[in-house]
C-alpha positions as CSV (number, residue, x, y, z in Angstrom):
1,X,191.3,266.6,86.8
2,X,193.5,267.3,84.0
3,X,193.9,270.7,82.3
4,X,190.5,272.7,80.8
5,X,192.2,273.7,77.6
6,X,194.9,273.0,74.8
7,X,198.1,275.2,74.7
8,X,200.9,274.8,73.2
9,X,204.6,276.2,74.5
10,X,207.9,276.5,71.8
11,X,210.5,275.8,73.7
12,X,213.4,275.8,70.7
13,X,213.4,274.7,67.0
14,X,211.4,271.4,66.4
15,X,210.5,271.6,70.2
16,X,207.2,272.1,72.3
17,X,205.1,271.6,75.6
18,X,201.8,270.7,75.2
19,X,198.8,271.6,77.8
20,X,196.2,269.2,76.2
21,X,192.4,269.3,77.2
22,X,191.6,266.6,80.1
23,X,195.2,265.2,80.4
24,X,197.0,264.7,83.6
25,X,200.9,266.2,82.4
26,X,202.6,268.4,80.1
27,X,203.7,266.6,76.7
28,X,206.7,267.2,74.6
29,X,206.4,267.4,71.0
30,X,209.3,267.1,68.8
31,X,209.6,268.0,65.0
32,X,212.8,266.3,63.2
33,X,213.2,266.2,59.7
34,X,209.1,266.2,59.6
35,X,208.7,263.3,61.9
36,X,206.6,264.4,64.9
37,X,207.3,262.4,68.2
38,X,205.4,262.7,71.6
39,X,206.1,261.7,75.5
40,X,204.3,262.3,78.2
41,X,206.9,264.1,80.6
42,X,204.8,263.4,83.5
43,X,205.2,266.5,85.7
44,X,203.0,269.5,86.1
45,X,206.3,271.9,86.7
46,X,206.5,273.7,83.9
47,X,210.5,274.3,84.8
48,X,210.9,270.0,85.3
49,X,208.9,269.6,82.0
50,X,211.3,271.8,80.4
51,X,214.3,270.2,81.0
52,X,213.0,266.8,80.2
53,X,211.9,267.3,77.1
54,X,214.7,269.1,76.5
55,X,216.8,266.6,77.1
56,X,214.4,263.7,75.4
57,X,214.8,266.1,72.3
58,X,218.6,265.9,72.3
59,X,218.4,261.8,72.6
60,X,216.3,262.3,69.3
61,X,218.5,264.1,67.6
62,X,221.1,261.5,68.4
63,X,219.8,259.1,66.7
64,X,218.9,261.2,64.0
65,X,222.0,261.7,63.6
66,X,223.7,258.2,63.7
67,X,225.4,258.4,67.4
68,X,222.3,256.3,69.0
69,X,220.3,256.6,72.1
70,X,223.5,255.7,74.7
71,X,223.3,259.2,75.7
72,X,220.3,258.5,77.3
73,X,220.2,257.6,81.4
74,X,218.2,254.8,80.5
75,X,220.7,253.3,78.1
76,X,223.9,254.2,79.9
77,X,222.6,252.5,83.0
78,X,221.8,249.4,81.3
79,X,225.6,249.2,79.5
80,X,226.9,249.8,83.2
81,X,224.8,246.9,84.5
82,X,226.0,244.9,81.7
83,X,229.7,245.6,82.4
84,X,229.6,244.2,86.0
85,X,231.5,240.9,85.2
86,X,233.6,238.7,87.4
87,X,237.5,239.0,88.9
88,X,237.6,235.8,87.4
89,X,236.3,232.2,87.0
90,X,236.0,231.1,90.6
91,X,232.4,231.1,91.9
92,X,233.0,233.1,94.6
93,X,233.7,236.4,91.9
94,X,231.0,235.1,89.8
95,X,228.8,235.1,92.7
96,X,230.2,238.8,94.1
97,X,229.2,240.2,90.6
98,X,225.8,238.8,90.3
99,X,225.2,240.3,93.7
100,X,226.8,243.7,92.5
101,X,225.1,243.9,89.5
102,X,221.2,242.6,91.0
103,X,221.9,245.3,94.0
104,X,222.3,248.4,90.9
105,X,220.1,246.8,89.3
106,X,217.5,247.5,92.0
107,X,218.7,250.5,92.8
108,X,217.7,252.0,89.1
109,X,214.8,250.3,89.1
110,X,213.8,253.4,91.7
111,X,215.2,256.3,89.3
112,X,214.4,254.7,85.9
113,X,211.3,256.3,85.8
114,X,212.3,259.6,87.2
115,X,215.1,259.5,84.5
116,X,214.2,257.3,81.3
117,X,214.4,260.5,79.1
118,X,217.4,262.2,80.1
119,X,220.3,262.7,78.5
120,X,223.6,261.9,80.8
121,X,224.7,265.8,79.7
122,X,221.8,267.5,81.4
123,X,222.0,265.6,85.2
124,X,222.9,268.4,86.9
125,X,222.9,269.0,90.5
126,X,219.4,270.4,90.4
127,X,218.4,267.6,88.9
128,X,219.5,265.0,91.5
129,X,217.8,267.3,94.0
130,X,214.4,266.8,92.5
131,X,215.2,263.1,91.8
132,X,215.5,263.1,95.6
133,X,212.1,265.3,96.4
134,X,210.1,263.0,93.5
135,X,211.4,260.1,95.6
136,X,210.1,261.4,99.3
137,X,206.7,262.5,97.9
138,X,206.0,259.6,96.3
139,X,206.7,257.5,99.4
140,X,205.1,260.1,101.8
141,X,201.8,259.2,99.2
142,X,202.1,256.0,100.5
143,X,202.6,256.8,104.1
144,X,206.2,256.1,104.2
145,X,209.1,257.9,104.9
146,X,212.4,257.0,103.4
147,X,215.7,256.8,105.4
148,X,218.5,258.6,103.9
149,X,221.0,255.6,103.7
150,X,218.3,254.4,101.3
151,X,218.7,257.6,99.5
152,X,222.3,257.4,99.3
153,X,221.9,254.3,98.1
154,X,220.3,255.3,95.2
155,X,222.3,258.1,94.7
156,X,225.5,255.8,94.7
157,X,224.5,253.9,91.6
158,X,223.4,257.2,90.0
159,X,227.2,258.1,90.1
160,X,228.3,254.7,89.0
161,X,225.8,255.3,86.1
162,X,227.3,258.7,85.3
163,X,230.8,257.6,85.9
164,X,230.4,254.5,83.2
165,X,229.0,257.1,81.0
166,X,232.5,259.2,81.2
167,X,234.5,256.1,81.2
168,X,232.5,255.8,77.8
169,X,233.2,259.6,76.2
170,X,229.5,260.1,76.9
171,X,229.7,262.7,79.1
172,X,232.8,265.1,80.1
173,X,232.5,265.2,83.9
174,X,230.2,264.4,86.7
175,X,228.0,266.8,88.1
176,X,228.9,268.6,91.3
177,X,228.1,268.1,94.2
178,X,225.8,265.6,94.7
179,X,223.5,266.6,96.9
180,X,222.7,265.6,100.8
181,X,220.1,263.2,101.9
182,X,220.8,263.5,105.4
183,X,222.5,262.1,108.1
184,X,222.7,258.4,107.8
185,X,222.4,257.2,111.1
186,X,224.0,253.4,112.2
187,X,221.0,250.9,113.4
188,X,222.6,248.3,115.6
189,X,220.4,245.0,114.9
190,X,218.8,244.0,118.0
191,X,220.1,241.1,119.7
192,X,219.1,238.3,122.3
193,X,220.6,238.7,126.2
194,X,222.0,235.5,127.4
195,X,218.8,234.8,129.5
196,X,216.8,235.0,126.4
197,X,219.4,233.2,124.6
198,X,218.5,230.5,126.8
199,X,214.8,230.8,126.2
200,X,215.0,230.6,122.6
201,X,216.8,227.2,123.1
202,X,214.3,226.0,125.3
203,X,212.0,226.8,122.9
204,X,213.4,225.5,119.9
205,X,214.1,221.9,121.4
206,X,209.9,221.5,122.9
207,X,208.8,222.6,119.1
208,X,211.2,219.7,117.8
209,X,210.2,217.7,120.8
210,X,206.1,218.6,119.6
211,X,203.9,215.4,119.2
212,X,202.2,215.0,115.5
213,X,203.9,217.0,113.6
214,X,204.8,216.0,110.3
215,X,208.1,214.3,109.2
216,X,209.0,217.7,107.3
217,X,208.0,220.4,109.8
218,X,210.2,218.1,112.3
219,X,213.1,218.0,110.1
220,X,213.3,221.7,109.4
221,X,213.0,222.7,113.7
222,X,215.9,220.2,113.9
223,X,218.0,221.9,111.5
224,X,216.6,225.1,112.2
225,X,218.0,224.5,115.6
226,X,221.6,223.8,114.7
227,X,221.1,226.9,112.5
228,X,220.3,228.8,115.3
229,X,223.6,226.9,117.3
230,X,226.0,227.3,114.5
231,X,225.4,231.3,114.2
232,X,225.7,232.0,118.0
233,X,228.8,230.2,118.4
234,X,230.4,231.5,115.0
235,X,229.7,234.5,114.6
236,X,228.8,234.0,110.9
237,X,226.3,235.6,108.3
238,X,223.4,234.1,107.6
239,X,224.3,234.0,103.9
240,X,227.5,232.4,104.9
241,X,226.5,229.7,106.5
242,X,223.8,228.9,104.0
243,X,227.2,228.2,101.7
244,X,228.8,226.2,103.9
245,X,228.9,222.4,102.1
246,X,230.5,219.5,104.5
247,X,233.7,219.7,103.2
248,X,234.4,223.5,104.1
249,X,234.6,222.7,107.8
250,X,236.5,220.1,109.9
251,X,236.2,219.3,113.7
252,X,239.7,219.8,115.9
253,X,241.1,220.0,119.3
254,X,243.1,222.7,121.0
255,X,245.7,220.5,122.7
256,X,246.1,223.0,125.7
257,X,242.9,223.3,126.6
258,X,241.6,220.1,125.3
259,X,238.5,221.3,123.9
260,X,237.1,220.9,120.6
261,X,236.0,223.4,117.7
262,X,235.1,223.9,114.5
263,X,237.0,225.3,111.6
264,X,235.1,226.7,108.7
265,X,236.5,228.1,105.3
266,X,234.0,231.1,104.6
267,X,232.7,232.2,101.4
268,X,231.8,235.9,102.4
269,X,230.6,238.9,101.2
270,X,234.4,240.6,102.7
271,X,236.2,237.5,100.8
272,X,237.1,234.7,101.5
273,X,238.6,233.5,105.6
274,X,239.2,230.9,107.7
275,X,236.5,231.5,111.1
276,X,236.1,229.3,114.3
277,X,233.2,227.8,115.8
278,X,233.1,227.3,119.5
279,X,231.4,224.4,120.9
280,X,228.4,224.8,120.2
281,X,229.5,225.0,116.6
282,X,230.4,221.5,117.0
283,X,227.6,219.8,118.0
284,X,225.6,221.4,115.5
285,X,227.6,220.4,113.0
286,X,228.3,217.2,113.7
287,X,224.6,216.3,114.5
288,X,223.5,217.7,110.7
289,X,226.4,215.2,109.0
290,X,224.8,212.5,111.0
291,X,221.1,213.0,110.5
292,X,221.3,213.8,107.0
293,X,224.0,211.0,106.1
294,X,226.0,214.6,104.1
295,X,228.6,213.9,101.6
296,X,231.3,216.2,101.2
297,X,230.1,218.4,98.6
298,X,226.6,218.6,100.1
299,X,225.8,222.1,101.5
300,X,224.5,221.9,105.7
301,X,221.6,223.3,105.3
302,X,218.6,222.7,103.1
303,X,216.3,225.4,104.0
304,X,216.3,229.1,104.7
305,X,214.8,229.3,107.9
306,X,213.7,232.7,107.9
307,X,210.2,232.3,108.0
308,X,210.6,229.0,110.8
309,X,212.9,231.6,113.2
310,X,210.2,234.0,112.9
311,X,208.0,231.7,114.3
312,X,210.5,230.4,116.5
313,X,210.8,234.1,118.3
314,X,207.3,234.2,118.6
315,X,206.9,231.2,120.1
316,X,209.1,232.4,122.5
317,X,207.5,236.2,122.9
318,X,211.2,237.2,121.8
319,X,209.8,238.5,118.5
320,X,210.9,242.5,119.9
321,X,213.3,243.7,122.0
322,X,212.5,246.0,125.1
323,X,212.7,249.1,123.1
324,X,210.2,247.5,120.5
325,X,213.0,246.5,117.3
326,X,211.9,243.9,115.5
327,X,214.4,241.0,115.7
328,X,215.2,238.6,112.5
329,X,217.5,235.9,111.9
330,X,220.2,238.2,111.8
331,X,220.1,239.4,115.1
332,X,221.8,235.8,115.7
333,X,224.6,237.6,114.6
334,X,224.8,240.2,116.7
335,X,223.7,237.8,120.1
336,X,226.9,236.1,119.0
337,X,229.4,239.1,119.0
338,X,227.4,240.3,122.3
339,X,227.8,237.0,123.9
340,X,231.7,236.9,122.8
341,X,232.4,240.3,124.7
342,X,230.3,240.2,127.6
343,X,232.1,237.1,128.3
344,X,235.1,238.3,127.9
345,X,235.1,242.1,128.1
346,X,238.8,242.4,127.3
347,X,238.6,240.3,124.4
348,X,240.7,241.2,121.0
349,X,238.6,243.1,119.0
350,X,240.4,243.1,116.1
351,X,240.9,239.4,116.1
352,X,237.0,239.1,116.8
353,X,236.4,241.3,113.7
354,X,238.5,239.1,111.7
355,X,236.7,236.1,112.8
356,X,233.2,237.5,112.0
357,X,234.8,238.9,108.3
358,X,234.0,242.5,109.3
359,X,236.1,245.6,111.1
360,X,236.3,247.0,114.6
361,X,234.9,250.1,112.7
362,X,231.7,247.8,112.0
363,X,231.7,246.4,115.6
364,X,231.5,249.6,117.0
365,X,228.8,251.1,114.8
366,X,226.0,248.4,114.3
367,X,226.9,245.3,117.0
368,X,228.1,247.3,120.0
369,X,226.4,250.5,120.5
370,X,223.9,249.2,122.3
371,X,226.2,247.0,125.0
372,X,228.0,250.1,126.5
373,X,226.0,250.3,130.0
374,X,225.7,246.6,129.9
375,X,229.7,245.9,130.6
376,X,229.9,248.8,132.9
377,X,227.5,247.8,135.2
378,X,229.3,246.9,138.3
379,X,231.0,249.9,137.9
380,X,227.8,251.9,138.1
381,X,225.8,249.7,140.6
């Protein structure tokens, strides 16, 4: 509704809140050197209002006074953006500082609006608390309810924001403590049981097998099915093995056991390793060189296959687990770590981990929570 009448709050020298008729927020006024400036603080709480024009006022005076607006949040995040550049020329770091500096960038693009006018002296621990509460209510508005590693995400490139603005003599220390946001709780990605790991295949090869379908849609099940091949018997991202080009893997034999497999040179998000492919990997891999006549420098895969696995799942009314997760492409990942230790229960976890480019740390908390009871069974039966 707006307020019913104007009023008009001095706050300091050359500084006021406004209540004016029929708007929705307080404003702040500012008076420097006779030039009158206005922003809309967007907040009802007199106390929040207070501080943000407060600190808008201060920016102002910066740049009255020659030192420019870097002071600002808004500024300060941008120059720390901006100062994400690579290790060095390979692609690989070029590649890991794109990533970094799109995932902060994303990040501030959910506090930019709750702090585009304050100065990096006034974040205070207060005020991190009610970036935190603006960010809940607004997605409670919308019926959501946001996790707290999603908070702490946001949080972490707050601090990168405010350490950059240290580093730069902007501001004298970082505000302590941050606060909470919960207890972020590990999500294990649902997988695929080896009896649905079956179906899925099954699956898969009818839809390629499918009679009028279009040149295209049949290329993409075919590759989408080595996709699906290569991930289970490598344990790879899906990411990873987007990158993979012709030349980064090569086919050999263990002489003692006289059975093939695949050794791939990863580009991952950990760095770069060397990873094996089991059989499976083989085929796969061999059957994309073939039907696509690949060079060397050409990458395996041409499409995403997101969208097509989707489909694939629900095809196969593998779409959710038991307990109702949604599955994804990634949970290829995790059916191929399952699949590694149920088969071999005493299997070298750390040598696994390696393989996959994560830790036995990781293992534990998002791929094996959920396979506990399913190795023990014979001892409970």
């Amino acid at each position: 509704m707006g307020y019913t009448e104007n009023h008009s709050f001095k706050l300091q020298k050359g500084l006021y809140l406004d209540e004016r008729k029929g708007a929705a927020f307080l404003k702040a006024r500012a008076s420097i050197k006779g030039k009158i400036s206005f922003t809309n603080t967007e907040t009802t709480d007199f106390k929040r209002a207070e501080r943000i024009a407060i600190s808008w006022f201060r920016g102002l005076q910066n740049i009255q006074q020659g030192s420019g607006a870097s002071h600002l949040m808004g500024a300060a995040a941008e120059s720390f953006i901006s100062s994400i550049h690579p290790a060095s020329n390979k692609p690989e770091d070029t590649r890991k500082a794109t990533n970094k500096r799109h995932s902060h960038q994303q990040q501030w693009n959910n506090a930019r609006e709750f702090f585009k006018l304050w100065d990096v002296q006034d974040i205070t621990p207060k005020a991190l608390n009610d970036f935190l509460k603006s960010r809940r209510g607004a997605a409670a508005k919308n019926g959501r309810m946001l996790s707290a590693s999603t908070l702490h995400k946001d949080l972490v490139t707050i601090r990168q924001v405010l350490k950059h603005a240290v580093l730069e003599g902007w501001l004298t220390t970082l505000p302590s403590p941050f606060p909470p946001v919960g207890q972020i709780k590990a999500n294990p990605r649902p997988w695929l049981d080896p009896d649905e790991w079956v179906t899925l295949q099954r699956v898969a090869k009818s839809r390629v097998a499918e009679e009028g379908q279009n040149p295209r849609s049949q290329r993409q099940r075919e590759e989408l099915y080595d996709f699906c091949l290569l991930m289970v018997h490598s344990c790879a991202r899906v990411d990873e093995l987007r990158r993979l080009r012709v030349r980064d893997c090569s086919v050999k034999t263990l002489a003692e056991k006289k059975r093939p497999y695949l050794e791939m040179r990863i580009r991952g998000k950990t760095g770069d390793r060397k990873s094996i492919g089991w059989s499976g990997a083989v085929s796969a891999y061999q059957r994309l060189v073939k039907r696509g006549e690949l060079q060397p420098d050409a990458p395996l895969f041409r499409e995403h296959h997101r969208d097509g696995f989707r489909e694939l799942l629900v095809a196969a009314g593998l779409r959710t687990d038991s307990f109702g997760n949604v599955r994804n492409l990634k949970s290829l990942r995790s059916t191929a770590l399952m699949m590694r230790i149920k088969a071999n229960p005493r299997i070298n976890l750390k040598l696994l981990a390696d393989n996959a480019g994560t830790s036995v740390a990781m293992l534990d908390s998002f791929y094996l929570k959920r396979l506990t009871v399913d190795l023990n069974v014979e001892e409970l039966v």
